[in-house]
Wavefront OBJ file of the C-alpha trace (Angstrom):
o trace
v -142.865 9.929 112.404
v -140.079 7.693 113.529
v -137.197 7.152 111.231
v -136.929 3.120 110.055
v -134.208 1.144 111.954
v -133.454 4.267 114.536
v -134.212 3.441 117.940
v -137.174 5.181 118.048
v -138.289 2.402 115.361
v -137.203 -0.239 117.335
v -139.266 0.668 120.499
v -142.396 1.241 118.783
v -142.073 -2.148 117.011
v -141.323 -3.110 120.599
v -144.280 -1.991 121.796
v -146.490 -3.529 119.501
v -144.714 -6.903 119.715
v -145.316 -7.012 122.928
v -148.867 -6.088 122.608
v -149.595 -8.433 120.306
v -151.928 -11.415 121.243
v -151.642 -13.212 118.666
v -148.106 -13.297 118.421
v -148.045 -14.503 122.328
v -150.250 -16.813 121.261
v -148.326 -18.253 118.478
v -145.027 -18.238 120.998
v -147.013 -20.925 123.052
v -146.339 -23.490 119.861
v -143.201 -21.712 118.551
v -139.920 -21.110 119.487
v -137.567 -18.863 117.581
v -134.913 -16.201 117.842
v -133.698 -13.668 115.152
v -130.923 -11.503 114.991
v -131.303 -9.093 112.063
v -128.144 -6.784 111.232
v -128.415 -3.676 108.537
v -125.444 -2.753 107.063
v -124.443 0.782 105.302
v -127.671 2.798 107.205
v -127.569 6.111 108.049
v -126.426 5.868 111.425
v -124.439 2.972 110.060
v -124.764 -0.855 111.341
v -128.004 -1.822 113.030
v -128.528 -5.155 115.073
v -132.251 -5.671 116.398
v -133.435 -9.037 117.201
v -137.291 -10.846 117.519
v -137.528 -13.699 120.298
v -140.317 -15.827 120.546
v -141.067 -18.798 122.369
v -142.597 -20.081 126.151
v -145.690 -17.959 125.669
v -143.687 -14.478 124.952
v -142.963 -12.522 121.786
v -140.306 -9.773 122.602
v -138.469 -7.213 119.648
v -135.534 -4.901 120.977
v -131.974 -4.205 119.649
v -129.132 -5.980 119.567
v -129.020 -9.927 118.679
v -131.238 -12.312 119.707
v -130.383 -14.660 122.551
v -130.429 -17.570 121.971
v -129.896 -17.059 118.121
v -131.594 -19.616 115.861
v -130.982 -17.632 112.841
v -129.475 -14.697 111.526
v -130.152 -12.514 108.500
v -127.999 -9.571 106.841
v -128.606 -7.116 104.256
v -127.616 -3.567 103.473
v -129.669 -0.794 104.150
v -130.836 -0.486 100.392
v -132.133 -4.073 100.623
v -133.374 -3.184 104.170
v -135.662 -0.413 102.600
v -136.493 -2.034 99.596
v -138.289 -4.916 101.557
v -139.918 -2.746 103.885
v -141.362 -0.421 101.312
v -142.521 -3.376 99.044
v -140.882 -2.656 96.209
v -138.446 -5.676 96.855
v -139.866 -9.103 97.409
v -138.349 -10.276 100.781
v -138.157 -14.165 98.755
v -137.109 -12.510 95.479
v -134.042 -10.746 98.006
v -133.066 -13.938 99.439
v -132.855 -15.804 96.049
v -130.829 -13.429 94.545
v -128.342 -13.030 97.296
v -129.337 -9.856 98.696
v -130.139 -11.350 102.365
v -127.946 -13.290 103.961
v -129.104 -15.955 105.993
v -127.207 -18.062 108.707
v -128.747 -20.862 111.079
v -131.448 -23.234 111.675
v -133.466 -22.621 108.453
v -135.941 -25.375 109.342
v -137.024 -23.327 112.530
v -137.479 -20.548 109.968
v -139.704 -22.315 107.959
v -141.467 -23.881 110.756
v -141.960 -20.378 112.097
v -143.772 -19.167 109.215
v -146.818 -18.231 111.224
v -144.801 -16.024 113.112
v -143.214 -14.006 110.786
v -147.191 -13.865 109.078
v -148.085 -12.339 112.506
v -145.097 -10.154 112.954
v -146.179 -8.603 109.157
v -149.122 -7.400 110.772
v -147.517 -5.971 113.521
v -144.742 -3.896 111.128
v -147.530 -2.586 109.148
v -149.201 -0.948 112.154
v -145.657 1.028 112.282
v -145.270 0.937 108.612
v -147.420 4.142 108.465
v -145.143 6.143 111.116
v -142.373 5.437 109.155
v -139.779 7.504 107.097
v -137.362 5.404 104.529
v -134.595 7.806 103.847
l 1 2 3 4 5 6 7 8 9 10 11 12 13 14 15 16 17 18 19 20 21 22 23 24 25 26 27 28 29 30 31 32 33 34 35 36 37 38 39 40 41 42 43 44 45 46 47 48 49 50 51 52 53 54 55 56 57 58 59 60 61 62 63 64 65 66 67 68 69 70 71 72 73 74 75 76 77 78 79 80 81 82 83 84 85 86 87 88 89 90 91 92 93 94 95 96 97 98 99 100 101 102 103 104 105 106 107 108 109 110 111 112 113 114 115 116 117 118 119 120 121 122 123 124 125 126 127 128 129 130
């Protein structure tokens, strides 16, 4: 088990990024980068980042580079998304995520972020919330 947003997290979702095909794929007609930061964790800030575009997909930590678009939250919200029991829309309606940048690249990157679902639920299973 790896615990969610420690760096053990981050290089499993690494990983599987990077063995993704279909996320390579979609980085052929996509290009995107995405810092996320996590506020208030247990091992307190976290900054990871997903970069997509010339045929690559890539996940690590720190921000992304270049940075399209960045999103904050607190580690509640975090958790709450990744567990399901928070809508990740419903979050950024109500003011829980923040969001800064190109939010037209986010919506055109929709695809991406369908793909990258897939590829969090394969970790999903390996992870402790807490």
């Amino acid at each position: 088990m790896v615990r969610y947003l420690s760096l053990d997290w981050i290089d499993a979702l690494t990983a599987e990024v990077a063995a993704s095909a279909e996320l390579a794929a979609l980085a052929d007609e996509h290009t995107i980068g995405v810092t996320q930061v996590v506020t208030d964790g247990p091992e307190g800030d976290v900054v990871y980042h997903l970069q997509v575009g010339d045929g690559s997909a890539s996940f690590g930590a720190g921000p992304a580079d270049p940075e399209h678009v960045r999103m904050q939250q607190s580690w509640d919200t975090a958790v709450a998304v990744a567990t399901g029991t928070l809508n990740a829309q419903d979050a950024f309606i109500g003011g829980r995520i923040a969001l800064a940048g190109d939010q037209q690249k986010l919506i055109a990157s929709q695809p991406v972020f369908r793909a990258l679902d897939a590829v969090f639920a394969t970790v999903r299973d390996r992870t402790e919330y807490h």
